[in-house]
KERO-911251 format. One record per residue: residue number from 1; x, y, z of N, C-alpha, C, O, CB in turn. Coordinates in Angstrom, 2 decimals, padded with zeros to 5 digits. Glycine has a CB too. Example, Ala and Ser with C-alpha at 12.3 -4.5 7.8 and 13.67 -1.06 7.14 Angstrom:
<mivos>
i, n_x, n_y, n_z, ca_x, ca_y, ca_z, c_x, c_y, c_z, o_x, o_y, o_z, cb_x, cb_y, cb_z
1, 013.19, -005.69, 007.80, 012.30, -004.50, 007.80, 013.20, -003.30, 007.80, 014.24, -003.32, 008.46, 011.31, -004.47, 009.05
2, 012.85, -002.25, 007.08, 013.67, -001.06, 007.14, 012.90, 000.03, 007.87, 013.41, 001.14, 008.04, 014.08, -000.60, 005.72
</mivos>
This chain:
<mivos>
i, n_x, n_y, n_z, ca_x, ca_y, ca_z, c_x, c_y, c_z, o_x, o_y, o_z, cb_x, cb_y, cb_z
1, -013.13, -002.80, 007.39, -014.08, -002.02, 006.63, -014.76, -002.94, 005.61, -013.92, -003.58, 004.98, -013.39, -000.80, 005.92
2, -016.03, -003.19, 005.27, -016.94, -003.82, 004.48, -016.57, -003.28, 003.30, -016.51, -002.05, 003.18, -018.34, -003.67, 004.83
3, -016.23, -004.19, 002.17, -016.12, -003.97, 000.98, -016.73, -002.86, 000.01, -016.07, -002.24, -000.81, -016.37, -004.93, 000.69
4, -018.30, -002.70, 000.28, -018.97, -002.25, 000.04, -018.50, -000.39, 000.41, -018.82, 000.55, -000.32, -019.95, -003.08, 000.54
5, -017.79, -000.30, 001.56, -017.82, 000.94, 002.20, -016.10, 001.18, 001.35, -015.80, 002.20, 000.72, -018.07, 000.88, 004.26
6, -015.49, 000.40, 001.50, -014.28, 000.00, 001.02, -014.47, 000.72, -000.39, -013.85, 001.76, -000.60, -014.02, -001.66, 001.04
7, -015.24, 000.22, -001.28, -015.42, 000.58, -002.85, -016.01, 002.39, -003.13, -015.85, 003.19, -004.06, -016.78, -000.71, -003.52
8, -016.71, 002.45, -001.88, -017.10, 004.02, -002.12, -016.39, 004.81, -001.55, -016.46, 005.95, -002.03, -018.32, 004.45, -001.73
9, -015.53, 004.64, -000.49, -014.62, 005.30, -000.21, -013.20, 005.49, -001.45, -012.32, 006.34, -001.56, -014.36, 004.68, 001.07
10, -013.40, 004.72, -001.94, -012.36, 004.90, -003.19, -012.72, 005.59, -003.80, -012.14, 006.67, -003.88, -012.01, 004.00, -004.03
11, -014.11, 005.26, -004.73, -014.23, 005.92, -005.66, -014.48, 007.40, -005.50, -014.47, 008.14, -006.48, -015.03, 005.35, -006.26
12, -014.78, 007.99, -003.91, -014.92, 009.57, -003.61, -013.60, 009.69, -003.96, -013.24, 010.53, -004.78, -015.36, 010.20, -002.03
13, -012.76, 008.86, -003.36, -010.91, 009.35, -003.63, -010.60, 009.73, -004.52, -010.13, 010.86, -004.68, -009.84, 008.51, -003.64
14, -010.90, 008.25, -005.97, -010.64, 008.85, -007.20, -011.55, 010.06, -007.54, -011.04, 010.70, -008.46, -010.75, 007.84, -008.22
15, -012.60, 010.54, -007.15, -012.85, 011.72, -007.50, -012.56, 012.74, -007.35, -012.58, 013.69, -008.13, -013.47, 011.88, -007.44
16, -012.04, 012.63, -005.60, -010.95, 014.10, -005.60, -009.54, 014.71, -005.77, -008.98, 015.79, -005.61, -010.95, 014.49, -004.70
17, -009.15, 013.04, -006.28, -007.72, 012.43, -007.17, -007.98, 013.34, -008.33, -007.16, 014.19, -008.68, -007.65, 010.47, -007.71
18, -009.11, 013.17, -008.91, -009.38, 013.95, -010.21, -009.22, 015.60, -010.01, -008.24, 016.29, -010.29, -010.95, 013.59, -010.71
19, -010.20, 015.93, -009.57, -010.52, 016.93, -009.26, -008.99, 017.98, -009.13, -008.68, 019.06, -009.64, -011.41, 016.63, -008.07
20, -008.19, 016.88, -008.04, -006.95, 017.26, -007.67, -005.95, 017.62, -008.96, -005.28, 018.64, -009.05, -006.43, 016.14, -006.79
21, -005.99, 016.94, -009.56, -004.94, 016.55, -010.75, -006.02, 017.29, -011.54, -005.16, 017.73, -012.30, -004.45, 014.70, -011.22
22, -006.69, 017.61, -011.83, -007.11, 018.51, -013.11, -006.53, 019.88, -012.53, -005.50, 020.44, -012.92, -009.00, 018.58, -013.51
23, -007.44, 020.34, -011.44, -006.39, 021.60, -010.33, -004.56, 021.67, -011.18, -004.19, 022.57, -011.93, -006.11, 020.58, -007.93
24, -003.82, 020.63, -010.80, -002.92, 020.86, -010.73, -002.34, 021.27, -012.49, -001.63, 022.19, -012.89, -002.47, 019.82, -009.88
25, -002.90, 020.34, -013.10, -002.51, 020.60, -014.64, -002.79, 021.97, -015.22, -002.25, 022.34, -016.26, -003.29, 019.62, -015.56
26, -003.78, 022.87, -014.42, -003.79, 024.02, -015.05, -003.75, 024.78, -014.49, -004.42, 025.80, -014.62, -004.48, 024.28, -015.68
27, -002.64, 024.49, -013.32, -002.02, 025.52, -012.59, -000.50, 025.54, -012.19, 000.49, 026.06, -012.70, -002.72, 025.59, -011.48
28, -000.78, 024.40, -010.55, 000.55, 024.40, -010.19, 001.52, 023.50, -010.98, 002.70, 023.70, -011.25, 000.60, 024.08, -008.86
29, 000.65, 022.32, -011.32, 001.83, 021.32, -011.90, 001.18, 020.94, -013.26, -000.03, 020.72, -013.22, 002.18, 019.80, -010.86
30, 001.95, 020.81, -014.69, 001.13, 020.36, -015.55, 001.97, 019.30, -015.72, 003.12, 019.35, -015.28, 000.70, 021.17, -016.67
31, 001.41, 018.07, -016.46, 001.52, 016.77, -016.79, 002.61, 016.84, -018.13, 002.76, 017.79, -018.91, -000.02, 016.12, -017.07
32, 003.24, 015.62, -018.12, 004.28, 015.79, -019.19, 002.91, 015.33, -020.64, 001.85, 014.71, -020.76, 006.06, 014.40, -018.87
33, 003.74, 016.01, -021.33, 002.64, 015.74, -022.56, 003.75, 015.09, -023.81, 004.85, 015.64, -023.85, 001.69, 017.53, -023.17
34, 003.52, 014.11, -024.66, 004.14, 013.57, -025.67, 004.35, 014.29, -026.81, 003.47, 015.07, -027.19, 003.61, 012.57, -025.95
35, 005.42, 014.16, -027.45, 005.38, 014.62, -028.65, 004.59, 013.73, -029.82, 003.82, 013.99, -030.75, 006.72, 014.83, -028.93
36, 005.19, 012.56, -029.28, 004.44, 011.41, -030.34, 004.94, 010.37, -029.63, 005.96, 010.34, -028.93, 004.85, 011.33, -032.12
37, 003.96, 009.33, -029.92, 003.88, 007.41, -029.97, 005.06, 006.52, -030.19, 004.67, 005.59, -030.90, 002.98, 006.85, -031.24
38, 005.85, 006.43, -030.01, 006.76, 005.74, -030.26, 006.77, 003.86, -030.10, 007.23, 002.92, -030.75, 007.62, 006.46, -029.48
39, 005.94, 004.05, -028.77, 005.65, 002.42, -028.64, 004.21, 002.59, -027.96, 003.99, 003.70, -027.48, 006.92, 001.38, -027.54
40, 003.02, 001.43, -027.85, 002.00, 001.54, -027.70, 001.24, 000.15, -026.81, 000.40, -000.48, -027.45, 001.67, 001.88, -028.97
41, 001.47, -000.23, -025.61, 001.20, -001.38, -025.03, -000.41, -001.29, -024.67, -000.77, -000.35, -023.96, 002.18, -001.59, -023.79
42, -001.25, -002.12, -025.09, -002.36, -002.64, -024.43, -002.53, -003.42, -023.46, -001.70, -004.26, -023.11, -002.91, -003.09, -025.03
43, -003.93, -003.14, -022.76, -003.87, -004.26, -021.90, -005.77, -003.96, -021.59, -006.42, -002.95, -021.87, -002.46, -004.09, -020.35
44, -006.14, -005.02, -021.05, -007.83, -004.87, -020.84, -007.46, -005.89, -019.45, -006.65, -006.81, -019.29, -009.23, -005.66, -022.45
45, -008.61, -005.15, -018.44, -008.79, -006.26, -017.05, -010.22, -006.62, -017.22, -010.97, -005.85, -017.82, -008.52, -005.52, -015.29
46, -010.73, -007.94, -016.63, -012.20, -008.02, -016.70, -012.25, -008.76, -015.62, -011.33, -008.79, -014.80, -012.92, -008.60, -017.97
47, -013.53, -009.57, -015.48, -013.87, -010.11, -014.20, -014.09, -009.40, -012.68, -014.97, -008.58, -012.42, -012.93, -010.93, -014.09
48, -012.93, -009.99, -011.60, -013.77, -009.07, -010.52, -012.28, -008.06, -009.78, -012.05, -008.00, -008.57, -014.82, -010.39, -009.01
49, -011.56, -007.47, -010.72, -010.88, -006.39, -010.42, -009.84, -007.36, -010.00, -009.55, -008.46, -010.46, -011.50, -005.28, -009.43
50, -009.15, -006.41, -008.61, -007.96, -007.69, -008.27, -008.18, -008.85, -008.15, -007.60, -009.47, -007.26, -007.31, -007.66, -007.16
51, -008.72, -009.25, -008.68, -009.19, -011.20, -008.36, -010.10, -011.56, -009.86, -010.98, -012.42, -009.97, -010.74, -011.52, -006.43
52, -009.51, -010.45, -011.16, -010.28, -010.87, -012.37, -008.78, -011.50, -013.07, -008.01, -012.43, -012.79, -011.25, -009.41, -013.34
53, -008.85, -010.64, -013.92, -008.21, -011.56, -015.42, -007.66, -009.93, -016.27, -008.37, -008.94, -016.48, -010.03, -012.81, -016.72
54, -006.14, -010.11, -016.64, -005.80, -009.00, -017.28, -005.10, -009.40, -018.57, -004.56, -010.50, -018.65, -004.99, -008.14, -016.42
55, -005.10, -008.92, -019.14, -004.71, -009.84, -020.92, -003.94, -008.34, -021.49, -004.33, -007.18, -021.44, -006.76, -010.50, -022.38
56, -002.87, -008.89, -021.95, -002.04, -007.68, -022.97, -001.81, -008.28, -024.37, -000.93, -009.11, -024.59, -000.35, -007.21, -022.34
57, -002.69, -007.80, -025.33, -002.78, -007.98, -026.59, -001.18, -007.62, -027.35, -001.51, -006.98, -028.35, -004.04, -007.07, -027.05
58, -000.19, -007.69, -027.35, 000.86, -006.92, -027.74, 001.49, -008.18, -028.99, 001.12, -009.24, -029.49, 001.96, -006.43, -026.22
59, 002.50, -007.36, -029.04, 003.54, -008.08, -030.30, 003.24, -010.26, -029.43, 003.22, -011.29, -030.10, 006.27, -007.01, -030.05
60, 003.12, -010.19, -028.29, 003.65, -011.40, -027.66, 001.95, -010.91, -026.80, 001.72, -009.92, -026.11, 005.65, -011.46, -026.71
61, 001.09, -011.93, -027.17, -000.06, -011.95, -025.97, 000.48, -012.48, -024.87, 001.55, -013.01, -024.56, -001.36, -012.78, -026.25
62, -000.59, -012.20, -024.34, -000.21, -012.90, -022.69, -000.98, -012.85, -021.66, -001.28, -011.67, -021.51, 000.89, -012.34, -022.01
63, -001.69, -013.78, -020.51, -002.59, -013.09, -019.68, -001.60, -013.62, -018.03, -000.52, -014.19, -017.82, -004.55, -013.74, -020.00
64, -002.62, -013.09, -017.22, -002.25, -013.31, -015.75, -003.50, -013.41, -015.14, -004.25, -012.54, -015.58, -001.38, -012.17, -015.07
65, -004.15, -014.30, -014.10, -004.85, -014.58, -013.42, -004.91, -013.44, -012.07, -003.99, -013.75, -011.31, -004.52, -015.89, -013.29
66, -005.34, -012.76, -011.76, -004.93, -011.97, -010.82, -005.56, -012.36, -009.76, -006.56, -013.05, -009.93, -005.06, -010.71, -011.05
67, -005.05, -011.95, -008.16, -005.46, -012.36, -006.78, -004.58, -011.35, -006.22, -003.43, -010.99, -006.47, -005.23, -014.00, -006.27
68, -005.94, -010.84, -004.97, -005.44, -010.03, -004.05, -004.65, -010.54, -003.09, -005.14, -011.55, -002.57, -006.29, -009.43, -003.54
69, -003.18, -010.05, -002.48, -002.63, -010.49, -001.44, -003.43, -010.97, -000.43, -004.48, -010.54, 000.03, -001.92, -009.67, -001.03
70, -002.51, -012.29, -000.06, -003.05, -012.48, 001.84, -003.82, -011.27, 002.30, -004.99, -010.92, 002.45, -001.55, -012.52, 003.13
71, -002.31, -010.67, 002.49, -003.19, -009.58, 003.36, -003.83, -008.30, 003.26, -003.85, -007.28, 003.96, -002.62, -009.26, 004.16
72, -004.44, -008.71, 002.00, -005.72, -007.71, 001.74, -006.71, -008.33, 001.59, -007.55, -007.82, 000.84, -005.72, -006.85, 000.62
73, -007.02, -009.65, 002.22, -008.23, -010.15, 002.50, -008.32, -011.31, 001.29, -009.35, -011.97, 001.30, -009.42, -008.93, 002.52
74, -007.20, -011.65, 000.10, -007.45, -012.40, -000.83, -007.06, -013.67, -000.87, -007.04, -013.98, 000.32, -007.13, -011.92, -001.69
75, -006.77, -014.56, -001.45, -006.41, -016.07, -001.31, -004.93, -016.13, -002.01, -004.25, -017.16, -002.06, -007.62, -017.15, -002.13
76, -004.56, -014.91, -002.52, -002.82, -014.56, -002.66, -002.80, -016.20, -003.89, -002.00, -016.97, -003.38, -001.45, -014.72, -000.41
77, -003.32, -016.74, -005.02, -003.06, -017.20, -005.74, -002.98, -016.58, -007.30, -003.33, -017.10, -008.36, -003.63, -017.99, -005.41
78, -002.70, -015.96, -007.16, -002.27, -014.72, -008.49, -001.64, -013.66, -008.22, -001.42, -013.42, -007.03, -003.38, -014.04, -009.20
79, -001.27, -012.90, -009.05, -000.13, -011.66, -009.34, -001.26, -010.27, -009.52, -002.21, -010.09, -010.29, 001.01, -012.03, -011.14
80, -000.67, -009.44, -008.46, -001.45, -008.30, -008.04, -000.81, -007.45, -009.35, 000.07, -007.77, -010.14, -001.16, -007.68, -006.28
81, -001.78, -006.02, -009.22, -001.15, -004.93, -010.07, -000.15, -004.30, -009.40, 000.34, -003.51, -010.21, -002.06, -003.91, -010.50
82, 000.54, -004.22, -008.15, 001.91, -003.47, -007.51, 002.69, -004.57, -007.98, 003.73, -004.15, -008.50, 002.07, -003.12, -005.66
83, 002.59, -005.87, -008.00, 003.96, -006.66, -008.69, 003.93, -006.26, -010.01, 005.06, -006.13, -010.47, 003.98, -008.40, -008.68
84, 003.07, -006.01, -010.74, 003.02, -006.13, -012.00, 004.13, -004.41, -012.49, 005.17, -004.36, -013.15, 001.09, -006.30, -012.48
85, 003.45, -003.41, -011.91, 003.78, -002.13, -011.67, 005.55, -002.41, -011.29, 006.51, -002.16, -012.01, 002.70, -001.41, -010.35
86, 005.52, -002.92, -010.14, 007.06, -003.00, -009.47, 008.48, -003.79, -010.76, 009.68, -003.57, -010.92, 006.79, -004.33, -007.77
87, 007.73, -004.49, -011.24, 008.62, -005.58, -012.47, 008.39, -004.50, -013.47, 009.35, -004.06, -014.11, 007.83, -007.46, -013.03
88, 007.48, -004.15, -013.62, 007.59, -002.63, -014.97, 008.86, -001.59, -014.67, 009.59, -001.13, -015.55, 005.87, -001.30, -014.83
89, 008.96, -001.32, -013.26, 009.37, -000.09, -012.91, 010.86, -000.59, -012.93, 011.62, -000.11, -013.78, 008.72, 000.57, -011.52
90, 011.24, -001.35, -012.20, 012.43, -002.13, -012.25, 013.30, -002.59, -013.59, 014.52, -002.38, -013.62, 012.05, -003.23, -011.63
91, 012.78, -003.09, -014.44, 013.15, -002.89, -016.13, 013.23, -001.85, -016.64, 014.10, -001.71, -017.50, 012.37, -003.37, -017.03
92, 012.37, -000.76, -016.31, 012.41, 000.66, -017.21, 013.75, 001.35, -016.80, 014.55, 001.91, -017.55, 011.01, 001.80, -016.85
93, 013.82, 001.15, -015.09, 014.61, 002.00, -014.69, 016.39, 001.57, -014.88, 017.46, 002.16, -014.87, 014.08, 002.21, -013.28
94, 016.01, 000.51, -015.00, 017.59, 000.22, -015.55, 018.24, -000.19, -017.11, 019.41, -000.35, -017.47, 018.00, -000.94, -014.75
95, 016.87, -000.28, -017.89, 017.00, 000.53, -019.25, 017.67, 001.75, -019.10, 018.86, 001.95, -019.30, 015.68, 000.87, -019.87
96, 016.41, 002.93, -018.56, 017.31, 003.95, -018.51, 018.28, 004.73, -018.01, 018.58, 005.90, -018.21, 017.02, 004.35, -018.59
97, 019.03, 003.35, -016.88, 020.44, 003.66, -016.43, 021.67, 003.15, -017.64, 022.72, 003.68, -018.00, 020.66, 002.80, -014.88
98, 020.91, 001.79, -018.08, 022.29, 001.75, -019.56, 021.96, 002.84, -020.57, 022.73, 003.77, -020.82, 022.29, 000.04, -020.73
99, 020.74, 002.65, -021.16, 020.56, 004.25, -022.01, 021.32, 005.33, -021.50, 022.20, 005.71, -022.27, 019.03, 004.91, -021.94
100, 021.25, 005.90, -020.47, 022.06, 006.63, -020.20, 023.25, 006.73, -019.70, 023.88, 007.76, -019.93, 021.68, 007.02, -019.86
101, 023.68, 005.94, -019.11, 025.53, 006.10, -018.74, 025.93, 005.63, -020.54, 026.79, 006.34, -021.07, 026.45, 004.42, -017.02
102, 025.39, 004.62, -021.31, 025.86, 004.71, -022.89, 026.01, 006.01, -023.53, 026.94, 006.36, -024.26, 024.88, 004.03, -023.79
103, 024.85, 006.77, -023.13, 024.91, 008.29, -023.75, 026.26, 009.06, -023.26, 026.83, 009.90, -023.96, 023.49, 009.24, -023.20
104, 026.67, 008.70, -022.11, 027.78, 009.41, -021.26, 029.13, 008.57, -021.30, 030.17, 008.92, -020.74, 027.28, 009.57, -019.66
105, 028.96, 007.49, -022.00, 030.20, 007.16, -022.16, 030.72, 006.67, -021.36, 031.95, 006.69, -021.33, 030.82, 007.85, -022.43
106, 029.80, 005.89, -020.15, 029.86, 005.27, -018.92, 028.98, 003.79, -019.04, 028.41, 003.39, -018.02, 029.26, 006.34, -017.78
107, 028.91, 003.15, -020.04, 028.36, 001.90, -020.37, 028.81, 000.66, -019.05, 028.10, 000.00, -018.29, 029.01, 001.53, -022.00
108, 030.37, 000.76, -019.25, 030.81, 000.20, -017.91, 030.56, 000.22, -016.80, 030.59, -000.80, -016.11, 031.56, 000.34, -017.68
109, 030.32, 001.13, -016.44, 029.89, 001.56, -015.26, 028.43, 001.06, -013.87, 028.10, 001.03, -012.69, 029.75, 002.71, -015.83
110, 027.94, 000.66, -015.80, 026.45, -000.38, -015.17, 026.40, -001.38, -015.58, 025.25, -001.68, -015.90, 025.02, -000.06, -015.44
111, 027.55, -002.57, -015.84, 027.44, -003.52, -016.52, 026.67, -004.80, -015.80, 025.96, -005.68, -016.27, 028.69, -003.72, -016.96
112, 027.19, -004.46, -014.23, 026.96, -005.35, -013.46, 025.39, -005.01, -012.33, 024.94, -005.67, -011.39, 028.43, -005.50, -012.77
113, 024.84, -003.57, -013.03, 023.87, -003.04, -012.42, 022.83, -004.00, -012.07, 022.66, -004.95, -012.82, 023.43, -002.04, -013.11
114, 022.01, -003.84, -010.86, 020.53, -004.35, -010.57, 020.05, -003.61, -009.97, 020.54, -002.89, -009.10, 020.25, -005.49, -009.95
115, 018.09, -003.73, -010.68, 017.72, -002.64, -009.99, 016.88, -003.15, -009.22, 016.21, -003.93, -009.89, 017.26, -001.57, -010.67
116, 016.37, -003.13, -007.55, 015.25, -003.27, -007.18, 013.74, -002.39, -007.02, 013.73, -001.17, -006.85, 015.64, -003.60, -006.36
117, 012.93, -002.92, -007.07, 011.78, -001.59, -006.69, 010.75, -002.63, -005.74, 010.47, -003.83, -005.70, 010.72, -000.67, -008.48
118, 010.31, -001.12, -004.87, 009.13, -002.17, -003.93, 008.05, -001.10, -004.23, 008.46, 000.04, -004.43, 009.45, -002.56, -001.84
119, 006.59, -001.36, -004.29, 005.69, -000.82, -004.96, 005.01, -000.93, -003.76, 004.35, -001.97, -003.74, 005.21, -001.34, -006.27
120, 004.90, -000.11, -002.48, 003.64, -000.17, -001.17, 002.57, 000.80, -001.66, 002.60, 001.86, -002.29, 004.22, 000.45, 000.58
121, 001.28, -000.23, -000.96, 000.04, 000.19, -001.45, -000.47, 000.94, -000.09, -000.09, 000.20, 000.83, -000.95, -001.12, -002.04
122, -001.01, 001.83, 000.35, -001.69, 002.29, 001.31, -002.52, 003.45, 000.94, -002.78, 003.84, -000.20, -000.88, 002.53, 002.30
123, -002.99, 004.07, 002.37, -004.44, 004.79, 002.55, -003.41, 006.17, 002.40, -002.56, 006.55, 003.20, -005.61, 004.48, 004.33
124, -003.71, 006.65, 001.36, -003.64, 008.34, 001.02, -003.77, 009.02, 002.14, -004.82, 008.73, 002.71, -004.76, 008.95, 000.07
125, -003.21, 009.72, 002.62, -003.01, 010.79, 004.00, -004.59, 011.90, 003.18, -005.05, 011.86, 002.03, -000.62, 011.98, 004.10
126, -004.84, 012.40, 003.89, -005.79, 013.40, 004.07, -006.97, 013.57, 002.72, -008.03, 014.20, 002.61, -004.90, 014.74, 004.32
127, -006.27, 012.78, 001.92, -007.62, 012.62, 000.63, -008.33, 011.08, 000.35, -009.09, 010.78, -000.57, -006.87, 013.06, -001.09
128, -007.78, 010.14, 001.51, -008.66, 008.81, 001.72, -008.56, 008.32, 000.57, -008.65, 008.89, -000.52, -010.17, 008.91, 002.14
129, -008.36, 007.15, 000.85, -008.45, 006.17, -000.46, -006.99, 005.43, -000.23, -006.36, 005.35, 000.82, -008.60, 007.11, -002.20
130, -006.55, 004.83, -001.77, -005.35, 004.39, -001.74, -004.37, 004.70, -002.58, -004.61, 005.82, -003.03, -005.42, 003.36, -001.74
131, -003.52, 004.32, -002.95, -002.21, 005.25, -003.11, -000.87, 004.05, -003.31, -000.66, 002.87, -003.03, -001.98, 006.39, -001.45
132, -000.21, 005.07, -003.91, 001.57, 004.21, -003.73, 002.79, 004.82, -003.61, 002.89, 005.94, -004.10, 002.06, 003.39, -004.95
133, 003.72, 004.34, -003.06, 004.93, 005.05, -002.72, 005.80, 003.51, -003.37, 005.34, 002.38, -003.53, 005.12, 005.67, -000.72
134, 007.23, 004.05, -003.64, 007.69, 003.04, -004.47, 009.59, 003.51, -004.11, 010.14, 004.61, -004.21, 006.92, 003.23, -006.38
135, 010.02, 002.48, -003.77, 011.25, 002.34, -003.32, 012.02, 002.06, -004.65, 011.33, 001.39, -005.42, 011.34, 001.27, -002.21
136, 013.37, 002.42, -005.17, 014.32, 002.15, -006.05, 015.17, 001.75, -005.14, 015.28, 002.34, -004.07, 014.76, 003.14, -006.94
137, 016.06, 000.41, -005.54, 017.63, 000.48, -005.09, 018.31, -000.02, -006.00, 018.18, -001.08, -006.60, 018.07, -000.23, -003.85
138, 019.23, 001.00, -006.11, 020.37, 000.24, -007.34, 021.84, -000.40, -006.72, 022.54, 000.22, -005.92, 020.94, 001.64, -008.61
139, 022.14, -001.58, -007.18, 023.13, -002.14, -006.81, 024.00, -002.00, -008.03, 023.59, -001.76, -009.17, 022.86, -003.42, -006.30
140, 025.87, -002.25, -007.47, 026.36, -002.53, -009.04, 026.63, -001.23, -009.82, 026.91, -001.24, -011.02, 025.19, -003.36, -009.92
141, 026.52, 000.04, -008.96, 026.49, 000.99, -009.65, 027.28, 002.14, -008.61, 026.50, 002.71, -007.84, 025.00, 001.22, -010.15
142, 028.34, 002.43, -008.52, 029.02, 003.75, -007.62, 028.65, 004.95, -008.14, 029.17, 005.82, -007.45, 030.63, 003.85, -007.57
143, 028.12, 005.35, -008.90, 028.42, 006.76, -009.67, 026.71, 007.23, -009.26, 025.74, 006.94, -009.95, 028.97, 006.61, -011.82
144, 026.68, 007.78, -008.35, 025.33, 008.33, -007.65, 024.64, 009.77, -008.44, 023.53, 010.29, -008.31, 025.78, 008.76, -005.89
145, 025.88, 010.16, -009.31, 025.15, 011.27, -010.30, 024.68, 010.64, -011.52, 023.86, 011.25, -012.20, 026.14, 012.49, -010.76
146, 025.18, 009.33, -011.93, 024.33, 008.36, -012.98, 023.10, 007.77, -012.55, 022.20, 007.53, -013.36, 025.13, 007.17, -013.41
147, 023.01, 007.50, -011.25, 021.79, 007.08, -010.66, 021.08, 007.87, -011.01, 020.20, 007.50, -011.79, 021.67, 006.90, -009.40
148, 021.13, 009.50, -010.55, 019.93, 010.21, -010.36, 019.62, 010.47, -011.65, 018.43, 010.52, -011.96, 019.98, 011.42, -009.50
149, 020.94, 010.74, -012.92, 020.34, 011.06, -014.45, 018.95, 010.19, -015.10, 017.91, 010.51, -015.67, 021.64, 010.70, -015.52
150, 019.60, 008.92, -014.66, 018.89, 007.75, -014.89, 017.29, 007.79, -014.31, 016.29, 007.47, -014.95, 019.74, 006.61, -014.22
151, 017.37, 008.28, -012.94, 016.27, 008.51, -012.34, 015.45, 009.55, -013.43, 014.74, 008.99, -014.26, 016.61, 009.07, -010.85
152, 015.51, 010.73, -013.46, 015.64, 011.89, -014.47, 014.98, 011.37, -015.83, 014.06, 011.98, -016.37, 017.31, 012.34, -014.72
153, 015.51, 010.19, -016.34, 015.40, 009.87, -017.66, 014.51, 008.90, -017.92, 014.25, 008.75, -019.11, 016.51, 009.54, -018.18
154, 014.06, 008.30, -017.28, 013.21, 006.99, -016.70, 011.79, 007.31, -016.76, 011.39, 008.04, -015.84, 013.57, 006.58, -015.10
155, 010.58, 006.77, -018.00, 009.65, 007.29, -018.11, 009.03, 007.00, -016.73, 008.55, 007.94, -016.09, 009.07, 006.96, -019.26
156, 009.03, 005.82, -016.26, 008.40, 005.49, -014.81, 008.45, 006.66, -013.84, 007.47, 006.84, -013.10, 009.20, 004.27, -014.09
157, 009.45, 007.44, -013.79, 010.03, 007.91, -012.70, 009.57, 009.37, -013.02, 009.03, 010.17, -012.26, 011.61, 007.56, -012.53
158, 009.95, 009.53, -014.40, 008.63, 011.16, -014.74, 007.19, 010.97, -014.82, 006.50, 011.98, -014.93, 008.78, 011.98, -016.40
159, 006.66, 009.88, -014.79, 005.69, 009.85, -014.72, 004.82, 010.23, -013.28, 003.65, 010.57, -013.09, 005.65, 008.86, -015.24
160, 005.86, 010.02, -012.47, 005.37, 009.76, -010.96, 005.82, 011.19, -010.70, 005.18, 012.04, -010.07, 006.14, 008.37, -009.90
161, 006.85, 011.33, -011.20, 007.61, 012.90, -010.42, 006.55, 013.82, -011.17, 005.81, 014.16, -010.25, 009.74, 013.45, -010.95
162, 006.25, 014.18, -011.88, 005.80, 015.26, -012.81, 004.36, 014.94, -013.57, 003.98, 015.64, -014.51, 006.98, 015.48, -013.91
163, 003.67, 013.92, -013.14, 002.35, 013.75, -013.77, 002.23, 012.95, -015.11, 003.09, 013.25, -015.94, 001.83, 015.07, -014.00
164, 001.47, 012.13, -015.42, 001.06, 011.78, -016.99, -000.36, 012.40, -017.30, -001.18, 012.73, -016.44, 000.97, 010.01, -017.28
165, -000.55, 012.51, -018.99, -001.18, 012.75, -019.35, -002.21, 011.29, -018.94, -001.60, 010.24, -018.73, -000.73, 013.31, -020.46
166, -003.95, 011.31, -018.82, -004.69, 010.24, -018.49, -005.96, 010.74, -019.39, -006.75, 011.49, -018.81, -004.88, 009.98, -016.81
167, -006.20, 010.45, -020.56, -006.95, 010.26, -020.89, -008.32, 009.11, -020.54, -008.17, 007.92, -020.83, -006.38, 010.35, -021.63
168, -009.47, 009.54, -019.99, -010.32, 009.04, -020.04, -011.83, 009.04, -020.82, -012.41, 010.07, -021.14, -010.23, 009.09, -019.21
169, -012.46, 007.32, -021.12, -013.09, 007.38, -021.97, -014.27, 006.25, -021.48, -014.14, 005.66, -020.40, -012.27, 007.26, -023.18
170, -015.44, 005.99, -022.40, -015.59, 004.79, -022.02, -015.53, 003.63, -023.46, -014.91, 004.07, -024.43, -016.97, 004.84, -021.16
171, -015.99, 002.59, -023.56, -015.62, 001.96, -024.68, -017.00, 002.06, -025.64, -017.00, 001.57, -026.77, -015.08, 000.45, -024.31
</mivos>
């Protein structure tokens, strides 16, 4: 598919992504909503999307050169947004497996924990466009009702299960 056809086929997606998810927030499913801010990460992308430049202004700056995989047509010399996403998800989620077996008095229990995540990118079934599905595996850990609390407790993981709030704007 020509890039060109590639880019408008998305952006109809994200529009009925929208459309979809506004539907759902004021009906079947509403979005978790915050009480308050507790921590606050930036980040700005520029240049030419997966193959620009993403910078996180935070306590610790930092940038990444970004490049689309091999095999999405790119020269695979930079770090996509599903690695970036997948290394997010993977830290959060086993934060909130020690956060929580600590709460339970099961600290031990995950001492030796690791978590993996795989972040696949593909074409959205029946609303076109693209999309992600995202694998957890926890090693290091027997207690499969701490897994799932953890799962449960894991902003990553409510975010995906139950919606985020998405404010949009322009600058």
């Amino acid at each position: 598919m020509p890039l060109r056809t590639c880019l408008d086929t998305s952006r109809r997606a994200v529009a009925t992504q929208a459309r979809s998810c506004t539907t759902a927030s004021t009906g079947k499913k509403k979005a978790i909503t915050l009480k308050n801010h507790t921590y606050t990460a930036h980040a700005a992308a520029s240049g030419k999307g997966r193959s620009g430049l993403v910078i996180s202004n935070g306590e610790v700056p930092f940038s990444l050169r970004l490049a689309r995989p091999k095999v999405l047509g790119g020269d695979g010399e930079g770090q996509n947004p599903e690695q970036l996403f997948a290394m997010g998800y993977a830290s959060c989620f086993l934060g909130a497996l020690q956060v929580t077996a600590g709460r339970l008095g099961k600290a031990d229990a995950v001492k030796g924990a690791v978590v993996r995540t795989s972040v696949h990118l593909g074409e959205v079934e029946k609303l076109g466009g693209f999309g992600i599905a995202v694998d957890i595996q926890v090693g290091g850990v027997e207690d499969e009702a701490l897994i799932k609390a953890a799962h449960e407790a894991c902003p990553y993981s409510r975010a995906l299960t139950h919606g985020a709030t998405v404010n949009l704007s322009k600058i």
